[in-house]
N, C-alpha and C positions, 0 to 999 in steps of 0.2 A: 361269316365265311362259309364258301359252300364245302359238303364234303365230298371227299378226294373218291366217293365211291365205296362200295361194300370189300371186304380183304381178301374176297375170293379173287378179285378183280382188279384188285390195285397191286401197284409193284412199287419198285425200290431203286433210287437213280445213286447212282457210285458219279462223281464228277474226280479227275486225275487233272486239277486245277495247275496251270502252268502259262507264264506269260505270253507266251504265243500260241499255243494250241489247249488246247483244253479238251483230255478224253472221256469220255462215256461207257457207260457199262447202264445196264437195266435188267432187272431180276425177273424170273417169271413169276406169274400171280401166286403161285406157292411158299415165292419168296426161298424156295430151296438153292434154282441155279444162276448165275451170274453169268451174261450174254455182252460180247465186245459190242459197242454201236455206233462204234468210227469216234469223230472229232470234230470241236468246233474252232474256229478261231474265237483266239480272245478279241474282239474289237468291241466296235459300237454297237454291234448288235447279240452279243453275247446274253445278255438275260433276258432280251425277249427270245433266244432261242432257244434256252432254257425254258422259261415259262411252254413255248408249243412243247418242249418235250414232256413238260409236266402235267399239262390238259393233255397230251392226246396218249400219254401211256398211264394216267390215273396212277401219277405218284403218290405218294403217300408220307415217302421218307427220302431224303437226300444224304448220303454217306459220303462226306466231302474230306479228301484227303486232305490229313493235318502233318509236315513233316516235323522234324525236331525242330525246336527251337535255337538250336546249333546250328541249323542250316541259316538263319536269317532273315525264311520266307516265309515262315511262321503270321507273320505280321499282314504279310500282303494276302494271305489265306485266308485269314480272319476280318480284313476289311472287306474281303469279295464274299464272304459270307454274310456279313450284316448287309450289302448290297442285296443279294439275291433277297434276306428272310425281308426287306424292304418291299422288292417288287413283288413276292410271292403277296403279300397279305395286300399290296395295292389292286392286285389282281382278285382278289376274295377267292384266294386259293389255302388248302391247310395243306402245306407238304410242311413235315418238322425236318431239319437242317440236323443233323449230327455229324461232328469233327471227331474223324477217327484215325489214330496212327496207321501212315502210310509207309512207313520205313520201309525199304526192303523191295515195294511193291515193282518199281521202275525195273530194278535189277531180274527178280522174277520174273516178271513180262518178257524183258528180254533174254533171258535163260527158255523159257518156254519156245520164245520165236526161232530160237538158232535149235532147238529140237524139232519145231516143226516146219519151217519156213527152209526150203532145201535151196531156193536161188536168192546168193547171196546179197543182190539187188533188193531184192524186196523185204530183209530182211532191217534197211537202213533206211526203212518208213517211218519218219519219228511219230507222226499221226498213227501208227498201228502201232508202238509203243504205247503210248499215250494212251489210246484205247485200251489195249492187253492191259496195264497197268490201273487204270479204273475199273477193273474186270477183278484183279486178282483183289484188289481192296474191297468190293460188293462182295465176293466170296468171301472174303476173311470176314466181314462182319457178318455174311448172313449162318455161316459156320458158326459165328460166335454165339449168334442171337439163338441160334437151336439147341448148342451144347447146354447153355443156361435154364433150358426150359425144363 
């Protein structure tokens, strides 16, 4: 497998996994800040477009929202993750895959958007959800991964 690049360089992909749309987040090289980066549909072409996000932003880790196991969707989370750690290493890619509680994260997105998104229109983007909320999940874990150091 080749490597993902030196850690100066490489960053961190937050996916807000959902059956129609699927949001993005990606950390800067520091790994300190978590940046929205829009949305992808879930279809047929969903892990190769994953995979260009992960060559051309030098992934390194994927922080894939895990909800509770109360929700249901637990399960469908967990199949599209062994999906992706499939094509990453067909690709002779090393991004490591980690399932992190995303409880809360959607609700926050959306608590965030209705403080800063002032026309009401545009705050009923589920794709900018989506996003915002893969955003606030790559923050909570890159928070996390600092506090511990």
């Amino acid at each position: 497998m080749t490597a993902a690049g030196n850690s100066t360089e490489s960053k961190y992909l937050a996916i807000d996994y959902g059956l129609k749309r699927i949001g993005i987040a990606v950390s800067d090289p520091s790994k300190i800040i978590s940046f929205p980066r829009g949305y992808i549909f879930n279809d047929s072409k969903t892990l190769d477009n994953i995979i260009d996000i992960i060559r051309n932003d030098n992934i390194i880790k994927i922080v894939l929202g895990l909800p509770s196991e109360r929700s249901g969707f637990a399960d469908d989370v967990k199949r599209f993750s062994e999906k992706l750690s499939e094509k990453i290493s067909a690709n002779n890619l090393a991004a490591e895959i980690v399932l992190y509680d995303e409880r809360f994260t959607s609700k926050i997105a959306e608590y965030n958007m209705r403080e800063s998104v002032t026309k009401k229109k545009n705050r009923k983007v589920k794709g900018t959800i989506d996003s915002l909320a893969a955003q606030v999940l790559l923050q909570n874990f890159l928070d996390r991964e600092h506090n511990l150091r």
